[in-house]
C-alpha positions as CSV (number, residue, x, y, z in Angstrom):
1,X,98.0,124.2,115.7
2,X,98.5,126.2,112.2
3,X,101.0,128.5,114.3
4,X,103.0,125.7,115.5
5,X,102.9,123.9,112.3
6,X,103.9,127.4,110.2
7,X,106.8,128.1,113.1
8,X,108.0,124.7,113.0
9,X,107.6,123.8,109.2
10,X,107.6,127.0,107.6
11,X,109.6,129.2,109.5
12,X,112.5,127.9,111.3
13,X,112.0,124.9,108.9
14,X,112.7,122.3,112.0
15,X,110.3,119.9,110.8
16,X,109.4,118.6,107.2
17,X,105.9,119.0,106.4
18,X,105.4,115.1,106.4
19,X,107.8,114.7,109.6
20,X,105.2,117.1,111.2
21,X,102.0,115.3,109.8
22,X,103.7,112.0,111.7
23,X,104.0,113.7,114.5
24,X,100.7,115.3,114.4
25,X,98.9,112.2,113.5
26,X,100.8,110.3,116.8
27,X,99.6,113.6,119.0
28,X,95.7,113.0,118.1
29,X,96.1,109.4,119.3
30,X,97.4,110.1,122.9
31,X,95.5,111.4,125.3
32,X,95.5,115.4,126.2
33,X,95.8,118.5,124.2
34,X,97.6,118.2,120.9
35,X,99.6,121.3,120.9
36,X,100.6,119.7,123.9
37,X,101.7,116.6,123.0
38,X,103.4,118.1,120.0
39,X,105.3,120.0,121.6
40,X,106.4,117.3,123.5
41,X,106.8,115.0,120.8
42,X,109.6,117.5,119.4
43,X,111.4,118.5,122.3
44,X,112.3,115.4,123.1
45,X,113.1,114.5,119.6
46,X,115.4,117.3,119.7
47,X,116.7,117.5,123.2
48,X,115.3,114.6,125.0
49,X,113.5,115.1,128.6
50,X,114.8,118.4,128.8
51,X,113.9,119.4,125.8
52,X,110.2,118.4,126.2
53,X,110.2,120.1,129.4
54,X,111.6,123.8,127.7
55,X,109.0,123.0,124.7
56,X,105.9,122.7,127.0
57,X,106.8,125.6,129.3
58,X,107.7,128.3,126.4
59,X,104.3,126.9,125.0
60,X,102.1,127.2,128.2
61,X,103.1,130.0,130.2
62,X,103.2,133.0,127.2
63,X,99.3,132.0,126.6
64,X,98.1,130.8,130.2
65,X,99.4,134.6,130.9
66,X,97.4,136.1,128.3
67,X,94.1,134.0,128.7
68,X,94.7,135.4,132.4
69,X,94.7,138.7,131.2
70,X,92.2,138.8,128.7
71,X,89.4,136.7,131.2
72,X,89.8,139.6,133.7
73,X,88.4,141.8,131.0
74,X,86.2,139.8,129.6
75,X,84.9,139.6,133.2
76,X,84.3,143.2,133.3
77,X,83.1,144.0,129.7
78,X,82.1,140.8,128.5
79,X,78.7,141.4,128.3
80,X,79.3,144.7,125.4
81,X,78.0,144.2,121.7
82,X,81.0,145.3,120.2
83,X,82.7,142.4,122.2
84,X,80.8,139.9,121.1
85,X,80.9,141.1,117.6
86,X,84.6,140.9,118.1
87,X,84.3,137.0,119.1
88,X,82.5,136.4,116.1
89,X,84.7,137.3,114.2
90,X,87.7,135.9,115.9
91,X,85.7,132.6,115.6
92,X,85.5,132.8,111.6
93,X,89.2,133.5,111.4
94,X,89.5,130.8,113.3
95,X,87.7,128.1,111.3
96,X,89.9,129.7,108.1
97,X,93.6,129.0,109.8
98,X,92.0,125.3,111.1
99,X,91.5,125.4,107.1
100,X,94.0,126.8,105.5
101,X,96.2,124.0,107.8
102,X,94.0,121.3,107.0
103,X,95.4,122.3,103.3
104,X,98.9,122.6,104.0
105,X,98.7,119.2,105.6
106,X,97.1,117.3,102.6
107,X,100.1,118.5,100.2
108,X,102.2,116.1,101.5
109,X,99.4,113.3,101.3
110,X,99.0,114.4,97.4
111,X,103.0,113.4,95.8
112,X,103.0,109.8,95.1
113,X,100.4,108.1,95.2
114,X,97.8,110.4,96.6
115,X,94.4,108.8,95.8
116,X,94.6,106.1,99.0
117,X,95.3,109.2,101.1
118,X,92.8,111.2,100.0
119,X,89.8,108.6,99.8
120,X,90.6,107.3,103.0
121,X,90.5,111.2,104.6
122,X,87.0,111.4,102.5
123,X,86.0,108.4,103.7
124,X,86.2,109.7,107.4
125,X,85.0,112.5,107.1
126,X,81.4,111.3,105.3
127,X,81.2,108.5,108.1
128,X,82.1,111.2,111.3
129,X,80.4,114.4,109.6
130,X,77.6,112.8,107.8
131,X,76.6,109.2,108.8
132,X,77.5,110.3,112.5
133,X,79.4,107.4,113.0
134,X,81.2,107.9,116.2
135,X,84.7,108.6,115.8
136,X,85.9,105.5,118.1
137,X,84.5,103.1,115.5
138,X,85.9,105.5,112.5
139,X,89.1,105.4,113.8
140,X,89.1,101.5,115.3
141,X,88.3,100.4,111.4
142,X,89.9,103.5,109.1
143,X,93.5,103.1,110.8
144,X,94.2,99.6,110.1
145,X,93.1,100.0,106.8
146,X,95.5,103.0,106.5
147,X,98.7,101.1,108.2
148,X,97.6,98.3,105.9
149,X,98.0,100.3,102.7
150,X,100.9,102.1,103.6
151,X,102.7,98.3,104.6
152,X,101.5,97.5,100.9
153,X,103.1,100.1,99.1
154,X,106.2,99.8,101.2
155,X,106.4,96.2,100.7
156,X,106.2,97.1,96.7
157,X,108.8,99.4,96.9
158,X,110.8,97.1,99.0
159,X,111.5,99.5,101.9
160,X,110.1,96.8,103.9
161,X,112.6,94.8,104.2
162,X,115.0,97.7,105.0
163,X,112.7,98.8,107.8
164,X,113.4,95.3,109.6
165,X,117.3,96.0,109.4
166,X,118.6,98.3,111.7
167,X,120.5,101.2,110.6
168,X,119.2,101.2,107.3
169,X,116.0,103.4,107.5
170,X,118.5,106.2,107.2
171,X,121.8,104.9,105.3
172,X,124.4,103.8,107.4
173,X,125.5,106.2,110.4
174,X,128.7,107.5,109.4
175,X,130.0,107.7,113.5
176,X,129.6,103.6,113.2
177,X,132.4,103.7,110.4
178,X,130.0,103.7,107.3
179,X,130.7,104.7,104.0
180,X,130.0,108.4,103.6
């Protein structure tokens, strides 16, 4: 994930970073591998059914090749020190990109108003990490409450109203004779 998010956000610059948190958020909430549903979620955002098809195939066969690769030597030399020195190490690098993404993710959360953002990501974590509430229940009573302040400060700003008109999310669509 803080590859795909640096590729498509960073990089090639295909996806704002709050376009990508939406889509990232949507990802955790359907069922399978996120990577995977992320990179569905923008393939067929930017070529449809094809598009989703390319993005999961260029994303699973380059690794599935490699973890091929690498398990038929970890077969034969998995059991050496300097391998499993190696692992460790791999694993702390790990836990710093998962990090350093979970970082990049909360800038967006922090223009505005950031302190309903923030307290309800604190207030998750302390019920998951520290009271051990299971997540289910975390996520059954912290995403209403999240939908239900977002709705408020959209109905403040008055973009409600837009949202329940169509064409005006965006402006109107200049091929449907708008004013450019």
């Amino acid at each position: 994930m803080p590859w795909s998010r640096r590729m498509l956000v960073d990089i090639r610059k295909w996806m704002t970073a709050e376009e990508y948190n939406e889509a990232f958020a949507l990802c955790q909430f359907l069922p399978g591998p996120n990577i995977i549903n992320l990179s569905i979620v923008f393939g067929a955002r930017v070529r449809g059914a094809a598009g989703a098809t390319a993005a999961v195939v260029a994303l699973v066969a380059p690794p599935t090749v490699l973890m091929i690769v690498i398990g038929v030597i970890y077969a034969h030399y998995g059991d050496a020190e300097a391998l499993q020195r190696i692992l460790a190490g791999v694993s702390a690098a790990v836990a710093g990109l998962i990090l350093g993404m979970f970082g990049m993710m909360l800038k967006p959360l922090l223009r505005g108003n950031w302190l309903r953002p923030v307290a309800i990501v604190a207030i998750v974590v302390v019920a998951i990490a520290i009271f051990r509430i299971p997540m289910i229940w975390t996520l059954a009573v912290m995403c209403p409450v999240s939908i239900a302040f977002v709705w408020h400060a959209l109905g403040r700003a008055g973009e409600v109203q837009n949202l329940k008109k169509p064409g005006l999310e965006r402006g109107p669509d200049p091929d449907q004779g708008g004013a450019s």
